[in-house]
C-alpha positions in Angstrom: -19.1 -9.4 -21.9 -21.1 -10.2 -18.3 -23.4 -6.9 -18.0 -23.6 -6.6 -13.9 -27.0 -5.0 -13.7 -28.1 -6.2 -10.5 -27.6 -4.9 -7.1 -26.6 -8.7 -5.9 -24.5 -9.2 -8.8 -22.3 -5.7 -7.9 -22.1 -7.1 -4.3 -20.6 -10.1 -5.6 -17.8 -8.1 -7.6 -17.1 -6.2 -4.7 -16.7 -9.2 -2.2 -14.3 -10.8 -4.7 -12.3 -7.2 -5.1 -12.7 -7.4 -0.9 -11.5 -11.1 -0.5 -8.8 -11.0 -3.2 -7.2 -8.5 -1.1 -7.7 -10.3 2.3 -10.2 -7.4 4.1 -13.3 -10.6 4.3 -12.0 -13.3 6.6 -10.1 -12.7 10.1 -6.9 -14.4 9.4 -6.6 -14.8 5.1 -2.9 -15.1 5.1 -2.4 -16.4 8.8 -1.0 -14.8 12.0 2.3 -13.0 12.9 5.3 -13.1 10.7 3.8 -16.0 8.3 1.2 -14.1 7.9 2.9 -10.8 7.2 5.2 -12.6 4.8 1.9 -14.2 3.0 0.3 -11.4 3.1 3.3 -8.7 0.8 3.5 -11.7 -1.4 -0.4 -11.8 -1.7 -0.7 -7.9 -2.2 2.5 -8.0 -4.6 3.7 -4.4 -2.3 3.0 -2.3 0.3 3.5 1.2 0.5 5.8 2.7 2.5 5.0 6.2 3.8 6.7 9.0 5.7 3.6 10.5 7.4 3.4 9.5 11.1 0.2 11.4 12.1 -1.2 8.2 13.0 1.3 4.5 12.4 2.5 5.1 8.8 1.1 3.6 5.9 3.4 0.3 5.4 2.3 -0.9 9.3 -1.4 0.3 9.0 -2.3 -2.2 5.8 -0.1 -5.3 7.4 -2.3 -4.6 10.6 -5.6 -4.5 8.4 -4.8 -7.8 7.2 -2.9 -10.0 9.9 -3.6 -10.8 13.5 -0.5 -9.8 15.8 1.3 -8.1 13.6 3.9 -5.9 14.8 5.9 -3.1 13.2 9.3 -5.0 13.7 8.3 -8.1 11.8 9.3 -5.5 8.5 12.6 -5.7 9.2 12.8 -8.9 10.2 11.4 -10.0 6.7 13.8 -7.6 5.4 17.0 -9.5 7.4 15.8 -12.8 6.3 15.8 -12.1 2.7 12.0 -12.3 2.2 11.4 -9.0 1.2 12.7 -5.8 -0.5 12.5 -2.3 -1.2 12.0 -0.7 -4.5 9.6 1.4 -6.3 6.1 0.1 -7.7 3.9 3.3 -8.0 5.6 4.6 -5.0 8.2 3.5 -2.6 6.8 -0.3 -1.5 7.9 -2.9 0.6 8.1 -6.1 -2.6 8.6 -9.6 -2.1 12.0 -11.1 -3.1 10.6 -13.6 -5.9 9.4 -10.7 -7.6 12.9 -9.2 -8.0 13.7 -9.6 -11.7 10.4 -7.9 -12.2 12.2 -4.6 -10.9 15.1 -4.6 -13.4 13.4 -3.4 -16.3 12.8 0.0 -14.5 15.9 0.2 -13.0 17.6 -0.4 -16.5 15.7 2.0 -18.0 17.2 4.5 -15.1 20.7 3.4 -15.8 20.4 3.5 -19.4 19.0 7.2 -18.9 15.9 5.5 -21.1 13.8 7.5 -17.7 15.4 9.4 -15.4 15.3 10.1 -11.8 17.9 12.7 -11.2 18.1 14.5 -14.5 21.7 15.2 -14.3 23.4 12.7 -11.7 26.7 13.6 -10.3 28.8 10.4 -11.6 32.2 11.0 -10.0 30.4 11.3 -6.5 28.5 7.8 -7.6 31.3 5.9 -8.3 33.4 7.2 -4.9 30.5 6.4 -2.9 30.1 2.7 -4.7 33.9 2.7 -3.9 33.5 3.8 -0.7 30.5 0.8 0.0 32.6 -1.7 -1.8 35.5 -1.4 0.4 34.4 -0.5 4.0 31.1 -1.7 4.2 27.3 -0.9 4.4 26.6 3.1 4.7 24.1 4.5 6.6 21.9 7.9 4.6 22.6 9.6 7.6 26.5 8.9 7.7 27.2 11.0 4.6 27.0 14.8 6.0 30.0 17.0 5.7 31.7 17.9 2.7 35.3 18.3 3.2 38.6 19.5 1.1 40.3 16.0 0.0 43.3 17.5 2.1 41.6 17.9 5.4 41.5 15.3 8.1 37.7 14.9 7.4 38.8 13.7 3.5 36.4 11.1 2.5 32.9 12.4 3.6 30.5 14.5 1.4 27.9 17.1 1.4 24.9 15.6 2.7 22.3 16.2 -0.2 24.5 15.6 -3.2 25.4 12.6 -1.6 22.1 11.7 -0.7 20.9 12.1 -4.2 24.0 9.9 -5.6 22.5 7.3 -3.0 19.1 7.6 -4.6 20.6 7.8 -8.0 22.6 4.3 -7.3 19.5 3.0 -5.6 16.9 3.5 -8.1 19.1 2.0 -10.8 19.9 -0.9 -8.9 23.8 -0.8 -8.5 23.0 -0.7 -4.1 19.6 -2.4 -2.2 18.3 -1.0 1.1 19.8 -4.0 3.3 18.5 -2.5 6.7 15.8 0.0 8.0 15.3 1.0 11.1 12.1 3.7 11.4 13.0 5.6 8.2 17.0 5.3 8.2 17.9 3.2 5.6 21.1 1.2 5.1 22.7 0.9 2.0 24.8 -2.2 0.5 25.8 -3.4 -2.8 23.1 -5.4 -4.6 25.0 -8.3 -4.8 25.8 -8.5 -1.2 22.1 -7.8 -0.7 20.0 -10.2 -3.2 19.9 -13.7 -1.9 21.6 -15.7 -3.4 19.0 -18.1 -5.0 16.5 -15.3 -5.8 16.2 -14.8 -9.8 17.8 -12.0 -11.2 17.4 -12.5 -15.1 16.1 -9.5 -17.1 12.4 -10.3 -17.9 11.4 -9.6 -21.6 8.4 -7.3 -21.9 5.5 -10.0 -22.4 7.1 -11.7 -19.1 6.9 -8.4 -17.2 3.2 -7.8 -19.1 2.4 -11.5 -18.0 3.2 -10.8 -14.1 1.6 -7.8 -13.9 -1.6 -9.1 -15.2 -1.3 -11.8 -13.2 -0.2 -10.6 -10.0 -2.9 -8.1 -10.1 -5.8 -10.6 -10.9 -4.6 -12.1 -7.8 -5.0 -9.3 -5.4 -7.8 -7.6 -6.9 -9.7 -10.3 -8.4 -10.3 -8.0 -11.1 -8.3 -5.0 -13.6 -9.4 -2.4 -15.7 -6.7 -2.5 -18.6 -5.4 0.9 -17.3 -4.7 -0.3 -14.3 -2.6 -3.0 -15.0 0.1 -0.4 -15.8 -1.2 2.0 -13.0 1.5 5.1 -13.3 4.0 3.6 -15.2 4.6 5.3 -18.5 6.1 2.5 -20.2 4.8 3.0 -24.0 6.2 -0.6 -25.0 4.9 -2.5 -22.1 1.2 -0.4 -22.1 1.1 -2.1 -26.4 2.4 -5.5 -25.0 -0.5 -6.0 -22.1 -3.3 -4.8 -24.0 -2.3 -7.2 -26.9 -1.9 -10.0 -24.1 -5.2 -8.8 -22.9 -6.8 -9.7 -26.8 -5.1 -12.9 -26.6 -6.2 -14.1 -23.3 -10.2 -12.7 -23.8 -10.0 -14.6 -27.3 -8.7 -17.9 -25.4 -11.3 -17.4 -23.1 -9.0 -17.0 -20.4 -10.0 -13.9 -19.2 -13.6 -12.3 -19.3 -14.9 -8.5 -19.0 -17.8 -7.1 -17.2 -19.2 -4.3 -17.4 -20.7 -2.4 -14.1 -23.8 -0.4 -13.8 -21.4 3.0 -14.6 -20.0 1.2 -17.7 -16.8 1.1 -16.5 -14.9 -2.3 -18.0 -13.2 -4.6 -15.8 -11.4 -7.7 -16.7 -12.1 -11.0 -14.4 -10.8 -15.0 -14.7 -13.3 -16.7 -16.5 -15.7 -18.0 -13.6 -14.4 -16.5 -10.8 -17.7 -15.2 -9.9 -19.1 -18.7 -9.5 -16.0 -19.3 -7.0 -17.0 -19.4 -3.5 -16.2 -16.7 -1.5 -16.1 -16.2 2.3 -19.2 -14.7 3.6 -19.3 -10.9 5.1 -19.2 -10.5 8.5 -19.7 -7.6 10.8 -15.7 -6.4 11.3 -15.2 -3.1 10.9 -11.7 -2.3 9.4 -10.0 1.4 9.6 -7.7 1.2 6.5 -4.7 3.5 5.6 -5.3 6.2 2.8 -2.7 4.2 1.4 -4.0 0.8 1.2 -4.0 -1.4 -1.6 -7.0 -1.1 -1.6 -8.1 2.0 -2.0 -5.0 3.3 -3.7 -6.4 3.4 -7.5 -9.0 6.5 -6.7 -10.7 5.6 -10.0 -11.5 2.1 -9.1 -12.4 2.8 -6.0 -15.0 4.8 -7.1 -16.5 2.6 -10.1 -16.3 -0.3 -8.5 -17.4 0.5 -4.6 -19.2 3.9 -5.4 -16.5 5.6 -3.1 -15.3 9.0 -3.9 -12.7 9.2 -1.6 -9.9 11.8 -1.3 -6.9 12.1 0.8 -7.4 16.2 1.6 -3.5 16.4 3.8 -2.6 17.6 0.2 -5.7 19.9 -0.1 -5.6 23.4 1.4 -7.0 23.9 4.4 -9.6 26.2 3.9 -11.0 23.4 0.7 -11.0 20.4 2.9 -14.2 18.2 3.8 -13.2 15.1 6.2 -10.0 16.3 7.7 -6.2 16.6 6.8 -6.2 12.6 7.2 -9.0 11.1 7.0 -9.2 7.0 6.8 -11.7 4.6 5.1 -14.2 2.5 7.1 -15.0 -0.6 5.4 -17.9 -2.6 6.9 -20.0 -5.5 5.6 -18.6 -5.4 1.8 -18.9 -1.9 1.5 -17.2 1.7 2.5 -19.8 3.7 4.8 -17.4 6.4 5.8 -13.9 7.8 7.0 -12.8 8.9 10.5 -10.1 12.0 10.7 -7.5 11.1 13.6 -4.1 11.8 15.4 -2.2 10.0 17.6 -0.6 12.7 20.1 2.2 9.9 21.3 3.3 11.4 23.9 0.4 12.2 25.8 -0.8 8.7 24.4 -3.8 10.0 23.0 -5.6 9.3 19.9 -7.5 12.2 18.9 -10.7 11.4 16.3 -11.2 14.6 15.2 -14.1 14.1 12.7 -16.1 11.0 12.0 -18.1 10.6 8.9 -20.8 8.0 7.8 -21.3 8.4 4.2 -25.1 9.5 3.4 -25.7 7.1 0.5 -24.8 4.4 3.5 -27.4 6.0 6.4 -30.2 6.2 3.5 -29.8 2.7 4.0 -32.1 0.2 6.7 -29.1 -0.8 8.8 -28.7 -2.2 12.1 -27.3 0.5 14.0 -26.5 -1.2 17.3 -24.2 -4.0 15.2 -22.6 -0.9 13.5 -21.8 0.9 16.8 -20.6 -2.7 18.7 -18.0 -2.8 15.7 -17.1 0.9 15.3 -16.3 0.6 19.4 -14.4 -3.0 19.3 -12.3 -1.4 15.9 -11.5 2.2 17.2 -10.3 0.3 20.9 -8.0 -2.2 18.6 -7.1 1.0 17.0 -6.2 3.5 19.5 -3.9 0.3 21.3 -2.3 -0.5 17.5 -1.4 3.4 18.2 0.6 2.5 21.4 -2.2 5.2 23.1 -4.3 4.7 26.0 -7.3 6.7 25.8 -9.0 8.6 22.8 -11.3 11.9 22.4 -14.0 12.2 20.1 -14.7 15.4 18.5 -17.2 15.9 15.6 -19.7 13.3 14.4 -21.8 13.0 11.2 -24.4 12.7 10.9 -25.3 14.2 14.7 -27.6 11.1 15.9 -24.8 8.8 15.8 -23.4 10.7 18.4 -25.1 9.8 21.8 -25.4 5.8 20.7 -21.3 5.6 19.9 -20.7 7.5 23.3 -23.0 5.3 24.7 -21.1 2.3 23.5 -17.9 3.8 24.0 -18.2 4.5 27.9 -19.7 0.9 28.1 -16.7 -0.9 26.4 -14.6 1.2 28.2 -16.2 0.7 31.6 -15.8 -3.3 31.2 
């Protein structure tokens, strides 16, 4: 086991956690939809999201990590068979070679091994699979009004039911999402949907154990064995990846290190003596929902970074703001900024901006902090579609004048 005592040797882990995930260099993955498609196959998914107070979630990390992206390369991915929807701790954006590594969950739905609706309504399942096999894709939205099979309206349903049988028939793989436009999904049979060259053998549990380990290694450049199977509850597949774990550290494989808190993460052997792109002053805003930052726990033990999303906090108990997002600067978070974008005024509003203390203990250069906090929140507020921006709160209060300072200037140019 490598003991990481050091204060250098913990900004090395961090760098290769930093550059695994593509948040280093400018252009990891490329630019536009290359990039976009390089980058969901890097990551392994991306999270889609609902909340709109700023761009939702699934945009926001794509925009973190590749130059010109745009929120329509999605669903162009999507209509050139590149990527697909499914469920990987959450509803995610996955890349189609990684298809056959959905079965196993979506089997174990079908099978009623797991369940997603405790007591699905079957008959309404098989009408609407008979209803999608005979007439065509069906639109969420489409299935509204139930009707008496002798009225003129015969062959439509009561929305929720029917949107549940949808879900049902989604989550255990029988339909695919084959469009999306904003958050109205399409559905088609998976058949018609899957590409046709795309792999869609059942993987056996140490092939499913195997591509987790792997796939994470590759986009965090280091697990904890926990997280390998982050939220799935999979007793089978849990025994099957530690004993792969055994195998590979007794091979030599793998390696563990141990951090200053004693937390346990597992590495490549010698990927610390890798090179690795060098930090450079870019600040990056990042989704509450970005890779990553998603796994709280290593956020924390690895970065020192207790970090919270409070929209599902009361009010009254809430510290940064209903959504607050993570700064990330020179290998290291230093704080999070609460915002809205009001879209029709075209206004993004930064309610609160934080600098963490541990990070203002520090000697930093505060003019090359403020130059990138101005050229990152200007990016920002035009990835927002707005045209000007408020500032609110800041702490702590002597960062104020210098970032309004900056501010007016870049704005003035």
């Amino acid at each position: 086991m490598i003991e990481i005592k050091s204060l250098q040797q913990l900004k090395r882990i961090r760098r290769l956690v930093l550059s695994a995930q593509g948040l280093i260099k400018a252009n990891t993955y490329g630019r536009g939809l290359d990039g976009v498609r390089s980058a969901i196959n890097n990551l392994g998914y991306v999270q889609l999201d609902s909340i709109s107070v700023i761009q939702r979630a699934h945009h926001h990390v794509l925009y973190s990590r590749v130059p010109g992206y745009q929120p329509n390369m999605i669903e162009k991915l999507m209509q050139g068979g590149d990527v697909f929807e499914y469920w990987a701790h959450a509803a995610a954006l996955l890349p189609i070679a990684d298809f056959r590594y959905s079965l196993p969950y979506k089997q174990a739905i079908k099978s009623g091994q797991t369940h997603w609706y405790k007591n699905p309504d079957k008959k309404l399942m098989k009408e609407l699979m008979g209803r999608i096999k005979s007439d065509g894709p069906l639109r969420s939205r489409d299935v509204k009004i139930q009707a008496d099979k002798d009225t003129k309206n015969s062959g439509w349903w009561d929305w929720k039911p029917a949107k549940k049988a949808l879900e049902q028939l989604y989550m255990q793989g029988d339909l695919m999402v084959s469009e999306r436009i904003g958050f109205q999904k399409t559905y088609d049979l998976t058949e018609r949907v899957i590409p046709s060259q795309v792999d869609s053998s059942m993987p056996n549990v140490d092939e499913l154990a195997r591509y987790l380990l792997n796939q994470q290694l590759r986009s965090y450049g280091l697990v904890s064995l926990k997280g390998i199977t982050y939220l799935r509850r999979n007793v089978e597949l849990k025994r099957m990846v530690k004993s792969l774990v055994s195998e590979m550290l007794s091979q030599g494989t793998l390696q563990q290190i141990q951090l200053p808190n004693e937390s346990i993460y597992l590495i490549e052997t010698g990927a610390l003596e890798n090179s690795m792109p060098r930090l450079n002053n870019t600040l990056r805003i990042l989704s509450p929902f970005d890779n990553s930052v998603i796994q709280r726990n290593r956020l924390k033990e690895v970065f020192d970074f207790d970090y919270q999303l409070e929209c599902y906090v009361p009010a009254i108990k809430r510290q940064y703001g209903y959504f607050s997002l993570p700064l990330l600067y020179q290998g290291e978070f230093i704080g999070r900024m609460d915002c809205k974008a009001h879209r029709k005024e075209s206004h993004l509003e930064i309610k609160a901006l934080h600098f963490e203390a541990s990070f203002m203990d520090k000697n930093f250069d505060q003019d090359s902090l403020i130059n990138s906090l101005v050229k990152a929140l200007v990016e920002f507020r035009d990835f927002q579609q707005c045209d000007r921006f408020s500032q609110t709160q800041i702490r702590p209060k002597s960062m104020n004048k210098p970032l309004q300072c900056a501010l007016k200037r870049m704005l003035n140019n």
